[in-house]
C-alpha positions, -999 to 999 in steps of 0.1 A, spaced: -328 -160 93 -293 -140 90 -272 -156 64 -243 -162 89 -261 -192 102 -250 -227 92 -274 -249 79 -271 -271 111 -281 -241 134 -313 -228 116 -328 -264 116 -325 -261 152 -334 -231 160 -367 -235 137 -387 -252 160 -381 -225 185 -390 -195 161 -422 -213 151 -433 -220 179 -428 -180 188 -446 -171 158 -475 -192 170 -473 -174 200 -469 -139 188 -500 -147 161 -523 -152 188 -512 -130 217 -501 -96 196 -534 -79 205 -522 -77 244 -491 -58 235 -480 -28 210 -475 -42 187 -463 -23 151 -494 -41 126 -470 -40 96 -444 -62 119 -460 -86 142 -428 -110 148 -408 -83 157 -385 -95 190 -403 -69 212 -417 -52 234 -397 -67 264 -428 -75 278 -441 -98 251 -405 -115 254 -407 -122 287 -444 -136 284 -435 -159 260 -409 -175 281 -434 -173 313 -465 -184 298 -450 -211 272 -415 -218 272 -405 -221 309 -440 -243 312 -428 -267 281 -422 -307 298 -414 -336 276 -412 -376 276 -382 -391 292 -376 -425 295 -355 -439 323 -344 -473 327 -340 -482 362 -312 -509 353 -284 -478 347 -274 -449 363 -289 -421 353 -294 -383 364 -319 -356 350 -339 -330 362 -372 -337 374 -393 -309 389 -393 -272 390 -389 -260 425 -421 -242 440 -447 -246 464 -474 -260 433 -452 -288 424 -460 -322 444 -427 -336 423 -407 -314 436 -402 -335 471 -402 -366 453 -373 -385 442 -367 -400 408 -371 -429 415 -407 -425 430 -418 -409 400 -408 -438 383 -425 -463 404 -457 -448 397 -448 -437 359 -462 -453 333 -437 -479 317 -428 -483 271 -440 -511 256 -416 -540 266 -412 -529 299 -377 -519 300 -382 -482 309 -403 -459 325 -417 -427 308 -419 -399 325 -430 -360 320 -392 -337 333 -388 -298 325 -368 -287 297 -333 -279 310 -315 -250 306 -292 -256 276 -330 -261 260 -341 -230 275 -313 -212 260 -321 -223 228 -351 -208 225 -331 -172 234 -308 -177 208 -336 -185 184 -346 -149 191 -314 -134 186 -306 -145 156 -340 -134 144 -336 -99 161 -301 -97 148 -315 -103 111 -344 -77 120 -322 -51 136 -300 -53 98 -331 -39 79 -351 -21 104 -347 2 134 -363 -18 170 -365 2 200 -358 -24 222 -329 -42 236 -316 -74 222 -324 -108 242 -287 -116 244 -286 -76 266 -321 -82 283 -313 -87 320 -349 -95 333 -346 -122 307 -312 -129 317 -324 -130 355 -355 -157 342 -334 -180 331 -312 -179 356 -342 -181 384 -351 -212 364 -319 -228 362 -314 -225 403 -352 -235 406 -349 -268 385 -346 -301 409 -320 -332 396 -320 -363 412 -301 -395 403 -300 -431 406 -269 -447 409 -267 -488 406 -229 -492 400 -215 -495 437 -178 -495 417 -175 -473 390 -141 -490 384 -150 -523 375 -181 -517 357 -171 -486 336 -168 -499 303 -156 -468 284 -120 -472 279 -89 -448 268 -91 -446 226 -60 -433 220 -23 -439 229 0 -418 248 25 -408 217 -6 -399 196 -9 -375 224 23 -363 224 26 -362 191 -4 -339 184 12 -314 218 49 -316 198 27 -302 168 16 -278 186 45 -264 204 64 -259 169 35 -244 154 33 -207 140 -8 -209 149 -17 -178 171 -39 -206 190 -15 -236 191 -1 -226 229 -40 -223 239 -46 -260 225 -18 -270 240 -28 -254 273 -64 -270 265 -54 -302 254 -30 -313 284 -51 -296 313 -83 -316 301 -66 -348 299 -45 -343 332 -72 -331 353 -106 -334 342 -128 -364 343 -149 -369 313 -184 -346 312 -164 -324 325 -154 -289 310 -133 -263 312 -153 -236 292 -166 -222 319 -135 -210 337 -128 -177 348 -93 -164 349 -97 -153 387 -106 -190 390 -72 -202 386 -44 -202 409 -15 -221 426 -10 -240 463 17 -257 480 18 -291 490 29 -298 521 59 -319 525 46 -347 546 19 -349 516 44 -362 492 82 -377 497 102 -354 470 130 -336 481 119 -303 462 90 -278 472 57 -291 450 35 -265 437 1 -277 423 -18 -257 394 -55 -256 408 -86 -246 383 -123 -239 406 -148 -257 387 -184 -246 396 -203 -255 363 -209 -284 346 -234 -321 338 -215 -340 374 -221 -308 392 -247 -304 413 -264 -266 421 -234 -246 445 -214 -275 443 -176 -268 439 -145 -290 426 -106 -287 423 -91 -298 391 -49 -300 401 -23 -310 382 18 -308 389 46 -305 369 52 -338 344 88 -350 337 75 -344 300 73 -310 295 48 -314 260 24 -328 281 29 -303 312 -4 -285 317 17 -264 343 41 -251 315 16 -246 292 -5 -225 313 22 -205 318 30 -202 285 -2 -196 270 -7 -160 298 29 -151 289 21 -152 254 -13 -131 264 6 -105 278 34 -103 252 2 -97 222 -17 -73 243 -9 -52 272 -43 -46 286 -41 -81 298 -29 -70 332 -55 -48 339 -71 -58 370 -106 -55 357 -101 -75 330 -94 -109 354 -132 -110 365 -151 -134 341 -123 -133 320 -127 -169 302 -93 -189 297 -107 -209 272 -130 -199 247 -126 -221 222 -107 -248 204 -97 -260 172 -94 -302 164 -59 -305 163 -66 -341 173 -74 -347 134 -35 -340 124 -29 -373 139 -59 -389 130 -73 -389 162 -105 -383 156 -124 -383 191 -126 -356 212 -120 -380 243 -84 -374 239 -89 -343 253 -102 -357 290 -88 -386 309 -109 -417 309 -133 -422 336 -124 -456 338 -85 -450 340 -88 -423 365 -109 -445 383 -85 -473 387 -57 -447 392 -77 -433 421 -80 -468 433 -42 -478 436 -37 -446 452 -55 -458 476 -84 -431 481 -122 -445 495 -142 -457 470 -172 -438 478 -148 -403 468 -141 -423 434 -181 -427 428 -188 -393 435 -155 -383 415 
């Protein structure tokens, strides 16, 4: 493998590439295959059979315990697969249970973040090949039948979940590990910074923790996903006009296939903690480094976030749950507010 790995990253991808080289070793002779270089990533064809005929078909051993709630993907969707009408919890009741008796094992598809492992396996090991050889074909990472397989598999995979906490409030046990100065302490160090990514953690830092739930992200979001909307005055009982910053969230592990949420946040009296300021200053400080930002073609899957440092660490902080608000708080927040408890269990 390419030398601009980390040690980490090649022991995962290893299982993937050997299991490739298995596959290549006993299925070269149904493609062209260049004698002298039988791993080669390539033809496309022999790619895309690989995934078909072994990856995409790959299950493995999950226990479930019925006693917790739990979600995970049980079934590919398609007319040969009983599970796929079933729910989770049937194919537990007839699933065969570990030794004490606590959970139930039970044979699920790989998910996609597995999936996706296997791809960038291959591109690191056609990225190493490319450097000391010419191939004639296209890179996984730029192979858009490949692209459209995973993606095909992704919508096609089934979740289900079983929920046994009626109140997520009082039986969350996960609880805030940090105190609010520490927070504003590590967004002070950031505004004073000369960093050229200290406005995008603070923009990172304070949007996660005011608006997002834990599990969920905020990598996925799309400049031409962000915007802002007015809330109406007999919403609120301020004297002033209030103007909400909205992100569309329509990935992540809470969110189920097409489903959409709203992460909002106003103004905050503080303004080191104001993930409305610091948007704005993070895109004005976009636009003041490079023009082009403006450019109307450049807002489509344009990601805000790409990224981000531990600044968390200057204040020996070290948990990345500073960065979203605790289920358990938000939950009890939600509570007092006084919105139905069966929006809080599905928040």
């Amino acid at each position: 493998m390419s030398l601009k790995v980390r040690p980490s990253t090649a022991a995962a991808y290893r299982k993937p590439s050997k299991e490739r080289q298995d596959f290549c070793r006993e299925n070269r002779h149904r493609y062209p295959v260049d004698p002298r270089f039988p791993l080669t990533v390539g033809p496309t064809e022999f790619v895309l059979a690989f995934f078909k005929e072994s990856v995409l078909k790959r299950t493995y051993k999950k226990s479930i315990s019925m006693e917790t709630n739990v979600r995970t993907q049980i079934a590919l969707r398609n007319d040969e697969n009983e599970n796929s009408e079933l729910t989770l919890l049937e194919i537990a009741e007839n699933a065969p249970s570990n030794k004490n008796g606590s959970k139930k094992i039970t044979d699920v598809p790989l998910g996609v973040e597995a999936i996706n492992q296997y791809k960038k396996a291959l591109i690191v090991v056609y990225d190493y090949q490319f450097e000391h050889r010419a191939i004639p074909w296209a890179s996984p990472k730029k192979n858009k039948e490949l692209l459209d397989l995973i993606k095909k598999y992704e919508h096609d995979l089934v979740y289900d979940q079983v929920q046994t906490n009626a109140d997520r409030a009082v039986h969350c046990v996960i609880r805030d590990p940090y105190k609010s100065g520490e927070l504003i302490k590590i967004l002070k160090n950031l505004w004073v910074s000369n960093s050229e990514t200290g406005l995008r953690e603070m923009f990172s830092i304070s949007s996660r923790h005011h608006t997002l739930l834990r599990d969920q992200d905020l990598r996925h979001l799309n400049f031409a996903d962000c915007f802002c909307t007015i809330v109406p005055k007999k919403q609120h009982n301020g004297m002033q006009q209030v103007i909400c910053l909205v992100f569309s969230l329509d990935k992540g592990k809470t969110l189920k296939e097409g489903e959409v949420k709203f992460a909002c946040a106003m103004r905050h009296e503080n303004v080191f903690r104001c993930p409305f300021g610091a948007f704005a200053f993070f895109m004005f400080s976009l636009h003041q480094n490079n023009d082009d930002f403006l450019k109307e073609d450049r807002w489509h899957n344009w990601k805000v976030l790409r990224g981000r440092d531990s600044p968390e660490k200057s204040e020996a902080v070290l948990t990345t749950r500073v960065t979203h608000g605790g289920r358990h708080a938000g939950a009890m927040e939600a509570e007092g507010l006084g919105i139905p408890f069966d929006l809080i269990k599905r928040g």
